[in-house]
VOROBA-307903 format. One record per residue (C-alpha): residue number from 1; x, y, z. Coordinates in steps of 0.5 Angstrom, whole numbers, plus 500, padded with zeros to 3 digits. Last residue first. Layout:
residues N
pase NUM	c1 X	c2 Y	c3 Z .
...
END
This chain:
residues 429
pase 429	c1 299	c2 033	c3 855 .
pase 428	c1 304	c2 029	c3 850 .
pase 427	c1 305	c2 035	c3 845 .
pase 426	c1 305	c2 039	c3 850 .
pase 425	c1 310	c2 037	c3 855 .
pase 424	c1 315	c2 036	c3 848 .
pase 423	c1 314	c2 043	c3 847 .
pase 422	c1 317	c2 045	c3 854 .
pase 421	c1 322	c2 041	c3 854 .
pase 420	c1 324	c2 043	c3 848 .
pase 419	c1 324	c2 051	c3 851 .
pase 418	c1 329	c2 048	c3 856 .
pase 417	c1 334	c2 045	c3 853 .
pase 416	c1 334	c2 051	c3 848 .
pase 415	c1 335	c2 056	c3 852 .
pase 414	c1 330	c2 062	c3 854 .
pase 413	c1 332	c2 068	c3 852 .
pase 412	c1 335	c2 073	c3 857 .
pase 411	c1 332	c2 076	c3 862 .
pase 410	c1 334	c2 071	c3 868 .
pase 409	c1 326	c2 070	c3 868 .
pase 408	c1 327	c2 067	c3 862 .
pase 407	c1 324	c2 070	c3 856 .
pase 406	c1 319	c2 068	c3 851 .
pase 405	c1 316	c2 063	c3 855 .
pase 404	c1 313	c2 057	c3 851 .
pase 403	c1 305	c2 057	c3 852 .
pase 402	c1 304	c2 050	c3 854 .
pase 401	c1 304	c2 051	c3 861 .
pase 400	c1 301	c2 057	c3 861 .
pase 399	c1 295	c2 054	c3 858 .
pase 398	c1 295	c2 049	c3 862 .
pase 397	c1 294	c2 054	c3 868 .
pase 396	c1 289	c2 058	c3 865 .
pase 395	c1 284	c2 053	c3 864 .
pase 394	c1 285	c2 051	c3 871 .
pase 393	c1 283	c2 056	c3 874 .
pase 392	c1 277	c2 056	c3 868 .
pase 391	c1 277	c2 049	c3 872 .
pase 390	c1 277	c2 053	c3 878 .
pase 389	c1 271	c2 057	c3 877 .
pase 388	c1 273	c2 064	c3 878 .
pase 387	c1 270	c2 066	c3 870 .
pase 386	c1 264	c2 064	c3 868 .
pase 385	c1 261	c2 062	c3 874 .
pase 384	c1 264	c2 067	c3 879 .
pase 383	c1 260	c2 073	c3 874 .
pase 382	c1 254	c2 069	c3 874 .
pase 381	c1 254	c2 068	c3 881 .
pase 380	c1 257	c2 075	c3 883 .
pase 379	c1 251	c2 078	c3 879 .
pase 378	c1 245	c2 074	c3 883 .
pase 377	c1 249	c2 076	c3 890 .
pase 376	c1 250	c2 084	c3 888 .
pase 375	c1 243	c2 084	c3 887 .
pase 374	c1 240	c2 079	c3 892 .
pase 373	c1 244	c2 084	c3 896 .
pase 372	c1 241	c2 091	c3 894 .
pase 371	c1 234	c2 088	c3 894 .
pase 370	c1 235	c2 086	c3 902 .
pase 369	c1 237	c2 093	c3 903 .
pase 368	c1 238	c2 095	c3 910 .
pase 367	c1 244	c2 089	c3 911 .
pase 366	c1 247	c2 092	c3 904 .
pase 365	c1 248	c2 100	c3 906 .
pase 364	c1 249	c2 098	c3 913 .
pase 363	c1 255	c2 094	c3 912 .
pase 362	c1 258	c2 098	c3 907 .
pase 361	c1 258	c2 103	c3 912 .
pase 360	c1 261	c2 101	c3 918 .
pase 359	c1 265	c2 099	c3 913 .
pase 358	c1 267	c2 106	c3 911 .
pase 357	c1 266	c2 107	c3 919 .
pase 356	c1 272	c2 103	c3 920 .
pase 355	c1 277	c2 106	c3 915 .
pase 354	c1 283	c2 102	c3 914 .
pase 353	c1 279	c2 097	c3 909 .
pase 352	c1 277	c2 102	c3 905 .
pase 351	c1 271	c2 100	c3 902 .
pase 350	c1 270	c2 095	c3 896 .
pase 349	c1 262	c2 093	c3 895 .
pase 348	c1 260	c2 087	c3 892 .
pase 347	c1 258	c2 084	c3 884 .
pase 346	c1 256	c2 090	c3 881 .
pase 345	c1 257	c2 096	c3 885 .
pase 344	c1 265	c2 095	c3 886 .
pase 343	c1 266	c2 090	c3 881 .
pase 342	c1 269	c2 084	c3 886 .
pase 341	c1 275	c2 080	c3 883 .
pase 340	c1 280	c2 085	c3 880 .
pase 339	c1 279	c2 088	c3 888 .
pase 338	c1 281	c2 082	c3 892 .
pase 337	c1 288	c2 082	c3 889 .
pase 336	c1 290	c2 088	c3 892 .
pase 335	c1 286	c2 094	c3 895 .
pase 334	c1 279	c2 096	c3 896 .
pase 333	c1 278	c2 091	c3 900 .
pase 332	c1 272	c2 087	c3 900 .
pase 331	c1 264	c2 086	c3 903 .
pase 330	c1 260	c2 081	c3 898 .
pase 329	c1 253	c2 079	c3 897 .
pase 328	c1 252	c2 072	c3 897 .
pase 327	c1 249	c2 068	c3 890 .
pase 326	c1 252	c2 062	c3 894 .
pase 325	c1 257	c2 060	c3 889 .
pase 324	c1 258	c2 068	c3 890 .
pase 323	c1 261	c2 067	c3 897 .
pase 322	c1 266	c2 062	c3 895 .
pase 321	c1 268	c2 066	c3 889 .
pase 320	c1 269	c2 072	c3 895 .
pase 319	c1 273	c2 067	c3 901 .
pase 318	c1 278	c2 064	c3 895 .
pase 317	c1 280	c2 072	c3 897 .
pase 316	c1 287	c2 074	c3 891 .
pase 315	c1 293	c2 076	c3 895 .
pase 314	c1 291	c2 081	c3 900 .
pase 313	c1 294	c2 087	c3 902 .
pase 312	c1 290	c2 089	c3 907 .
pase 311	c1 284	c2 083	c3 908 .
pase 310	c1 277	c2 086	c3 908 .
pase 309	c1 273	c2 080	c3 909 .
pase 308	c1 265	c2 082	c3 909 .
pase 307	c1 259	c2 076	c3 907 .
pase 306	c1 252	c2 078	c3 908 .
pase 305	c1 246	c2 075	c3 910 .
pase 304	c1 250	c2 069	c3 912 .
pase 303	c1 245	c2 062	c3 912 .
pase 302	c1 249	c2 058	c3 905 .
pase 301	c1 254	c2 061	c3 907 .
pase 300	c1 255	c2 057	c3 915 .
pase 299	c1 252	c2 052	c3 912 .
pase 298	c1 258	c2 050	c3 908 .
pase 297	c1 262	c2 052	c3 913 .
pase 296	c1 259	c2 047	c3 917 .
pase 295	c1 260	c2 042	c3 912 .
pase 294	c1 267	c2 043	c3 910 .
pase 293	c1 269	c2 042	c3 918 .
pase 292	c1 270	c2 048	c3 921 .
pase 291	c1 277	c2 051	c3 924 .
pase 290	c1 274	c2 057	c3 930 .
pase 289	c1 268	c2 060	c3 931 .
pase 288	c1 269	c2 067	c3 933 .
pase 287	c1 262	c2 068	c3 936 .
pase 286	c1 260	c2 077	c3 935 .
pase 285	c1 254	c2 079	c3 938 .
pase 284	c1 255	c2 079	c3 945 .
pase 283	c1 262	c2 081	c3 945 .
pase 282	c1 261	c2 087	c3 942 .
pase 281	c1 262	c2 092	c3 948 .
pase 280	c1 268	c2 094	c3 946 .
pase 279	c1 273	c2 091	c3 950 .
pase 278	c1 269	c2 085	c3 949 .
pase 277	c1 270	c2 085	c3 943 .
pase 276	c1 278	c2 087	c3 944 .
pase 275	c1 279	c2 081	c3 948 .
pase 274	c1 276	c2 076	c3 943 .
pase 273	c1 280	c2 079	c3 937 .
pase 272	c1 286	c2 077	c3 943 .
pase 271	c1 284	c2 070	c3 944 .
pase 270	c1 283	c2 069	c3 937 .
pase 269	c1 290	c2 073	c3 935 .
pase 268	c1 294	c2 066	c3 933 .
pase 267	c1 289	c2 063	c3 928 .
pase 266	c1 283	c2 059	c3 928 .
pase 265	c1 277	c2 060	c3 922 .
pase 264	c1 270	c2 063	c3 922 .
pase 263	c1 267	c2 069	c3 925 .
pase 262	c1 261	c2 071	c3 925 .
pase 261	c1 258	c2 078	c3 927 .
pase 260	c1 252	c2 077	c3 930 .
pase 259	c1 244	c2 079	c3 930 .
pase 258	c1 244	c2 083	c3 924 .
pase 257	c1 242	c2 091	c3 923 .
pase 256	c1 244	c2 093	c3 930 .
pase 255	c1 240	c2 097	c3 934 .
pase 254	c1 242	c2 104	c3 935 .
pase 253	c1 248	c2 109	c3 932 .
pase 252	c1 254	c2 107	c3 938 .
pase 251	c1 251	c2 099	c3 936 .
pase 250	c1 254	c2 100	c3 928 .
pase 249	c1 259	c2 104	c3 930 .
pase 248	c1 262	c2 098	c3 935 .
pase 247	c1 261	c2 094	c3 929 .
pase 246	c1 266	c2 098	c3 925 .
pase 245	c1 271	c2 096	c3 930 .
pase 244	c1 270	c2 089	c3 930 .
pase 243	c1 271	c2 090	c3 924 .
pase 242	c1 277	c2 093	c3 923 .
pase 241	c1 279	c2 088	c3 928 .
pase 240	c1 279	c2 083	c3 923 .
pase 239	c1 284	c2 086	c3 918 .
pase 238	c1 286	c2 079	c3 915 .
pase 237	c1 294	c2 082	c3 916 .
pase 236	c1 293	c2 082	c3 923 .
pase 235	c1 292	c2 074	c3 923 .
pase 234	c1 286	c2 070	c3 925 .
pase 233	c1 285	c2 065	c3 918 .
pase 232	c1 279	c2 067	c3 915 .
pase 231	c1 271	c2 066	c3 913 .
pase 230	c1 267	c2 073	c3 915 .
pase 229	c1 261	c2 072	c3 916 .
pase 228	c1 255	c2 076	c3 918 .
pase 227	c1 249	c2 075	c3 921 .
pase 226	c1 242	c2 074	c3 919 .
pase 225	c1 237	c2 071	c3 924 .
pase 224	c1 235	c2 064	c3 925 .
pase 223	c1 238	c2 062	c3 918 .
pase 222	c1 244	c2 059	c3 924 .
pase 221	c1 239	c2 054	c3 927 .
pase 220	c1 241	c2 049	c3 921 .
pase 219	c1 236	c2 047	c3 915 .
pase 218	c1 239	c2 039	c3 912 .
pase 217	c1 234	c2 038	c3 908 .
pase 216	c1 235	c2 045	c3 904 .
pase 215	c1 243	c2 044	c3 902 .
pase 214	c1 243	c2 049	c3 897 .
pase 213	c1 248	c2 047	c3 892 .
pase 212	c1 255	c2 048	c3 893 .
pase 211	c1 258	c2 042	c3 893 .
pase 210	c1 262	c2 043	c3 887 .
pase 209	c1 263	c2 051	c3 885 .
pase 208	c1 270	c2 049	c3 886 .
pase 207	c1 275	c2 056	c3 887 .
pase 206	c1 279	c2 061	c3 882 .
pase 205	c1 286	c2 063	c3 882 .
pase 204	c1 288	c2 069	c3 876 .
pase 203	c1 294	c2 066	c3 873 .
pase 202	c1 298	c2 073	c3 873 .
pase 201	c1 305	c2 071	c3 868 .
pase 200	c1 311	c2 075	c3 872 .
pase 199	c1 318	c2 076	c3 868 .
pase 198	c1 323	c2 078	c3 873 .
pase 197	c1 326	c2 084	c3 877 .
pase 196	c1 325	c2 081	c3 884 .
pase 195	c1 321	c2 085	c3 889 .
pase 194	c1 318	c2 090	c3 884 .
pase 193	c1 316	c2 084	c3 878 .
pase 192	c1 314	c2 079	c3 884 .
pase 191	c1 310	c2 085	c3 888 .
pase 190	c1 307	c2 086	c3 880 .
pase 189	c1 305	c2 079	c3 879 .
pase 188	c1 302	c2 079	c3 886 .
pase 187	c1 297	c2 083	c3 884 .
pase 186	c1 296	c2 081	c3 878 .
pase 185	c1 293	c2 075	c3 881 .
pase 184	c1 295	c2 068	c3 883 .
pase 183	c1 302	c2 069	c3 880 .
pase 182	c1 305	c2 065	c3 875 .
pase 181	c1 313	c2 064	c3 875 .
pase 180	c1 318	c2 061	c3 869 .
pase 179	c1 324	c2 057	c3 869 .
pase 178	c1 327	c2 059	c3 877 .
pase 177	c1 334	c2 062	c3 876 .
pase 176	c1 331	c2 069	c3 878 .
pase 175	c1 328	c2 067	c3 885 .
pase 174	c1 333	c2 064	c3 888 .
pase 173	c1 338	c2 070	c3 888 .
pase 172	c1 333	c2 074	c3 892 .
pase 171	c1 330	c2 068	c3 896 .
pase 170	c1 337	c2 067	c3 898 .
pase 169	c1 338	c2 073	c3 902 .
pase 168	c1 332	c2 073	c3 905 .
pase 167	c1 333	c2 066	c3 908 .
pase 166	c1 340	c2 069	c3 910 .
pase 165	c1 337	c2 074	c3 913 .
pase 164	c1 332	c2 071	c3 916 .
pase 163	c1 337	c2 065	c3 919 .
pase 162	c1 342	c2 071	c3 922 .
pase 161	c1 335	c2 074	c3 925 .
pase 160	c1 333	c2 068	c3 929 .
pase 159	c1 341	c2 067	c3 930 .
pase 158	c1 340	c2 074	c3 935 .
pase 157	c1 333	c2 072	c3 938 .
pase 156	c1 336	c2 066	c3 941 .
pase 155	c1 342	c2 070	c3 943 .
pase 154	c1 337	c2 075	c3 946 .
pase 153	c1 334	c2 068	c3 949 .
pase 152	c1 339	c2 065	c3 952 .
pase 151	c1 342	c2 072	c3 955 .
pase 150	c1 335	c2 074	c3 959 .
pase 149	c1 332	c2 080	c3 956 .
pase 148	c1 332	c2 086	c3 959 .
pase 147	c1 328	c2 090	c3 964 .
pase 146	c1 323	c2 095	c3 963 .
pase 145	c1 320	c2 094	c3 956 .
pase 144	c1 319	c2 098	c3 952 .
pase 143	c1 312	c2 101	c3 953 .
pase 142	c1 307	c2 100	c3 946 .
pase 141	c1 307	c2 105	c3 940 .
pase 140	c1 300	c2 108	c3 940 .
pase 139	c1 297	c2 105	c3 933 .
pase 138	c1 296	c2 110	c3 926 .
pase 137	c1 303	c2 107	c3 924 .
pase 136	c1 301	c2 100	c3 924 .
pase 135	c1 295	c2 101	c3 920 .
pase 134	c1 300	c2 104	c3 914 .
pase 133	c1 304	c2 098	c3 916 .
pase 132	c1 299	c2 094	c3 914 .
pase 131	c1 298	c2 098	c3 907 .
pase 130	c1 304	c2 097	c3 906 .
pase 129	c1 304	c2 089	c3 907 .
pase 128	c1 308	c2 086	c3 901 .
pase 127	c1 312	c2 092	c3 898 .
pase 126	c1 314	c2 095	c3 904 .
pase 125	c1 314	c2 088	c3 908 .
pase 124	c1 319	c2 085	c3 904 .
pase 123	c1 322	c2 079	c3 908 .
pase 122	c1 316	c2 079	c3 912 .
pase 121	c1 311	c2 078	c3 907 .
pase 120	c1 315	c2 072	c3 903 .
pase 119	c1 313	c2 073	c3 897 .
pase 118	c1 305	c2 071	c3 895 .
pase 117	c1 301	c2 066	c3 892 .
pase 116	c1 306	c2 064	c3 887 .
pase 115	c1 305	c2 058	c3 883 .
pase 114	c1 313	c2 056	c3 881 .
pase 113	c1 314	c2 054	c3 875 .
pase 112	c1 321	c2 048	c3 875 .
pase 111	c1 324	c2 046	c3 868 .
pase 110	c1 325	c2 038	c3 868 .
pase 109	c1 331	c2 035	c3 874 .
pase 108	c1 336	c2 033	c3 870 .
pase 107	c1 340	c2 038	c3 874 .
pase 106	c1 340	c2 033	c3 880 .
pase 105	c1 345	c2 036	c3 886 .
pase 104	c1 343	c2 044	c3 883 .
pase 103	c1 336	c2 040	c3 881 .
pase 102	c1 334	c2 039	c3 888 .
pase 101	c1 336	c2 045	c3 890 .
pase 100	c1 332	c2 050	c3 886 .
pase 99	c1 326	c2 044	c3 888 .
pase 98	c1 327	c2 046	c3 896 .
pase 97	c1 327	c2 054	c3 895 .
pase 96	c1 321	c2 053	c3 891 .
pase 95	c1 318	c2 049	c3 896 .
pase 94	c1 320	c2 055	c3 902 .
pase 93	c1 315	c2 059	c3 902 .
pase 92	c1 309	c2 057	c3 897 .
pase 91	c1 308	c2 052	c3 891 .
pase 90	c1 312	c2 048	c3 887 .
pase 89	c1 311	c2 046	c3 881 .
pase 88	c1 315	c2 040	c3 877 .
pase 87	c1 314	c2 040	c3 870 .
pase 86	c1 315	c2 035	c3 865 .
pase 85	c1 317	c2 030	c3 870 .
pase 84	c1 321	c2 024	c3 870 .
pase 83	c1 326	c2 026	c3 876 .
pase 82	c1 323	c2 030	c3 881 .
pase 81	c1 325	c2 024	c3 887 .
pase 80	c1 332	c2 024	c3 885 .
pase 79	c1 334	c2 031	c3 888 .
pase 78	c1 328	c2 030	c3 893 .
pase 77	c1 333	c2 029	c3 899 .
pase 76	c1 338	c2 034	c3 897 .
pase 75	c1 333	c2 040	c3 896 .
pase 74	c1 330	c2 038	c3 903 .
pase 73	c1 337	c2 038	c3 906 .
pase 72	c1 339	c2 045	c3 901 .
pase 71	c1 332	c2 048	c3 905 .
pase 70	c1 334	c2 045	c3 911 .
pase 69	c1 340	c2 049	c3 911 .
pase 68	c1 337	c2 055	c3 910 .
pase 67	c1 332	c2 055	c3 916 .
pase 66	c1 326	c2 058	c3 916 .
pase 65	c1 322	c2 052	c3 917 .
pase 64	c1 315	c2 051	c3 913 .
pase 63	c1 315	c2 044	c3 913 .
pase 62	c1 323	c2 042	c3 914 .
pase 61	c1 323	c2 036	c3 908 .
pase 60	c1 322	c2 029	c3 912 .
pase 59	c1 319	c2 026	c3 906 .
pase 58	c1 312	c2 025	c3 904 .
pase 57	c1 309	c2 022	c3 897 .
pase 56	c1 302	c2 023	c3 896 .
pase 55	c1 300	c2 020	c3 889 .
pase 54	c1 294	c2 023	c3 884 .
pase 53	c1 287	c2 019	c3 884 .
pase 52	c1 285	c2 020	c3 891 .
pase 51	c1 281	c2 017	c3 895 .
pase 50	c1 288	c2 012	c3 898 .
pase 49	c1 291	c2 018	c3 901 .
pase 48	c1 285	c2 018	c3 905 .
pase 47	c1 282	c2 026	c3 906 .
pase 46	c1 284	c2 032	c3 906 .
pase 45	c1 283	c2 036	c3 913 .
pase 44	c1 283	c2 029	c3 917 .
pase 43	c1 287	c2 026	c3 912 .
pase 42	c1 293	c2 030	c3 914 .
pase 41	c1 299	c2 030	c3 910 .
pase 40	c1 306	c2 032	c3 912 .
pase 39	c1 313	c2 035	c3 908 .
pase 38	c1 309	c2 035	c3 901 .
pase 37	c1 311	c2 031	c3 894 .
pase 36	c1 304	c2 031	c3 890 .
pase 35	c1 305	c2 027	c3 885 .
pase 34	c1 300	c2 028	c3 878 .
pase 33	c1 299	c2 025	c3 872 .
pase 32	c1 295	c2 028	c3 867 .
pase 31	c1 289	c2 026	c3 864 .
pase 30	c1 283	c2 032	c3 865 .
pase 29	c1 282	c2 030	c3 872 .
pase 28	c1 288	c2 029	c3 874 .
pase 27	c1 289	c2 035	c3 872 .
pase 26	c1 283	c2 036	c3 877 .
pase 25	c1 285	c2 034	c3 883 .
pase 24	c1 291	c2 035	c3 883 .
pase 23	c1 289	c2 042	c3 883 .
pase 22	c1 284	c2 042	c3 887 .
pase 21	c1 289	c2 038	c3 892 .
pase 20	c1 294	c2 045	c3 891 .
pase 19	c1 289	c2 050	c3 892 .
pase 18	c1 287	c2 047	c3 899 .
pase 17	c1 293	c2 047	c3 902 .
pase 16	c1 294	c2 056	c3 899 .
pase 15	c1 286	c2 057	c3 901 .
pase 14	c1 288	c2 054	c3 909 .
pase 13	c1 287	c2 048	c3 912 .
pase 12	c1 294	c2 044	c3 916 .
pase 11	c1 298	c2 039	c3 916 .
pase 10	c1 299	c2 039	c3 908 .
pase 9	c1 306	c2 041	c3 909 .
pase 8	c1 312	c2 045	c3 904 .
pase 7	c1 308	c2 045	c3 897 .
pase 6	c1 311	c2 041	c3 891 .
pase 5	c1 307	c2 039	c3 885 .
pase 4	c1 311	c2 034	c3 881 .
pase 3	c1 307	c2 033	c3 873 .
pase 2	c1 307	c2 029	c3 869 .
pase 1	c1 304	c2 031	c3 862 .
END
């Protein structure tokens, strides 16, 4: 097959970026050809153009603006561009957006399946981030402010709005006319369902177990003492705080069980996630590390006694397969698309990722028992390898692909142009 995958920046590290060079890679891999078209690529995150075999073409397509008139601009500026396809695939908000218009000003454009990671959050927060908004809700409201904005910036914040709620609106009537949509989990599957009405196939995501073999001649300072890890982007939804939180239990109860709470990864909250450590007398024990290189984070696994990421509402967690690959025992949620993939009491615990002393728990439990996480950690391994590699990922993909969809996500039966676009596709894949 030819395939387009269409994703909104690669300038930036993140599992989503990542999911789509995996998944050029290794379509190309089993004799596909692919052409990733994206609005900026970094080869400082991913590597020389030139050292991959599948195509990157960038364009000046708007990145992850949230402007509705450079959603058509983009669709404008690719309506040749995705022509000769057998799919074209975009990913995350607003690739999709831009492909629906490509193929409004070029409909030869071939049939179009998005791969959803997640809806856009904030246009539906009450399906999207419930269990946020409960955590919100516990907060003291912050004091109002005293004066008023100047004038520029309530208009400012006024046309904001106005573009959210057109993107919104859009979004809306966007997504029932693409031909097919896979989600990451069923989770997300079931929010596109509620948030849209359409047909949703869950594809369950997996991660590369490549390069994650012990590396025992490159030992580094960290296996000095056990530490705990959480490897995430800092934003609220990643529930870090929670942590914290259940850390400073820990230390209200005695010793620690571990030397540090390591964090790694950049994002908006980590000078204030820093704040609120040293508010709670953790400082000392908690390093918030920043970006890591792929080496590093190797490292980083590979020494973790433990490994704890209790997102709320989170869409699937490349960080629990990544952890298995190292035999690590695992702390999640109890909630969303990490629970289909950790089996509570077999290959991790879940806890109540809204109740700090539950987690403070869970983390007591594990680093207190060293057989207890050798289990976990062995039986994670052997579950990730036999089901969350991401060439069984992959498996699933293709077979979607290949596998006619019996309606089309407008309800009706899919039409003819469209169904013998899809045998043809594999025939030739």
């Amino acid at each position: 097959m030819r395939v387009a995958i269409v994703h909104p920046s690669l300038d930036v590290k993140g599992g989503a970026e990542n999911v789509v060079v995996w998944l050029a890679e290794e379509l190309v891999r089993r004799g596909h050809a692919v052409t990733v078209f994206t609005s900026a690529y970094d080869e400082g995150y991913y590597g020389p153009r030139a050292g991959h075999q599948f195509r990157i073409i960038t364009l000046d397509l708007g990145g992850y603006d949230i402007d509705p008139a450079k959603f058509i601009v983009a669709g404008w500026r690719l309506r040749n561009s995705l022509t000769g396809f057998d799919w074209v695939n975009p990913h995350n908000f607003p690739a999709y957006h831009w492909v629906h218009w490509a193929r409004r000003f070029n409909p030869q454009i071939g049939p179009v399946v998005w791969f959803c990671e997640e809806p856009v959050r904030h246009f539906y927060p009450e399906v999207c981030n419930s269990h946020l908004l409960q955590l919100e809700c516990r907060k003291p409201a912050s004091p109002s402010r005293s004066r008023p904005l100047p004038f520029a910036a309530r208009l400012r914040a006024r046309l904001g709005q106005q573009k959210l709620s057109v993107a919104r609106a859009m979004d809306l009537r966007v997504v029932p006319r693409l031909d097919r949509i896979l989600a990451n989990s069923e989770f997300i599957a079931s929010q596109v369902r509620t948030i849209f009405r359409v047909p949703v196939q869950a594809c369950l995501l997996g991660a590369p177990p490549a390069g994650r073999t012990s590396r025992t001649g490159r030992r580094s300072t960290l296996n000095a003492e056990p530490y705990l890890l959480t490897v995430s982007r800092l934003y609220p939804e990643k529930n870090i705080g929670a942590v914290l939180e259940a850390i400073k239990f820990l230390k209200t109860q005695g010793t620690l069980p571990f030397a540090r709470y390591v964090v790694a990864g950049e994002g908006p909250l980590k000078n204030a996630l820093a704040q609120r450590a040293r508010d709670l007398g953790i400082a000392d024990s908690v390093e918030l590390l920043g970006f890591v290189s792929d080496d590093d984070l190797a490292d980083l696994y590979q020494y973790a006694a433990l490994v704890i990421y209790v997102p709320l509402d989170e869409t699937y967690g490349l960080v629990f397969p990544e952890a298995a690959f190292w035999r690590k025992a695992v702390i999640g949620p109890d909630h969303g698309g990490p629970a289909e993939i950790i089996r509570h009491g077999e290959t991790g615990l879940q806890v109540d990722a809204t109740d700090p002393r539950a987690i403070a728990d869970a983390i007591a439990m594990c680093m207190r028992d060293p057989e207890l996480r050798a289990r976990l950690g062995n039986a994670a391994y052997e579950y990730a390898t036999a089901e969350l590699t991401f060439s069984h990922f992959v498996d699933r993909f293709e077979r979607c692909l290949r596998t006619p969809n019996p309606v089309g996500q407008s309800g009706q039966t899919q039409e003819p142009r469209t169904q013998r676009t899809v045998n043809s596709a594999a025939d030739r894949g």
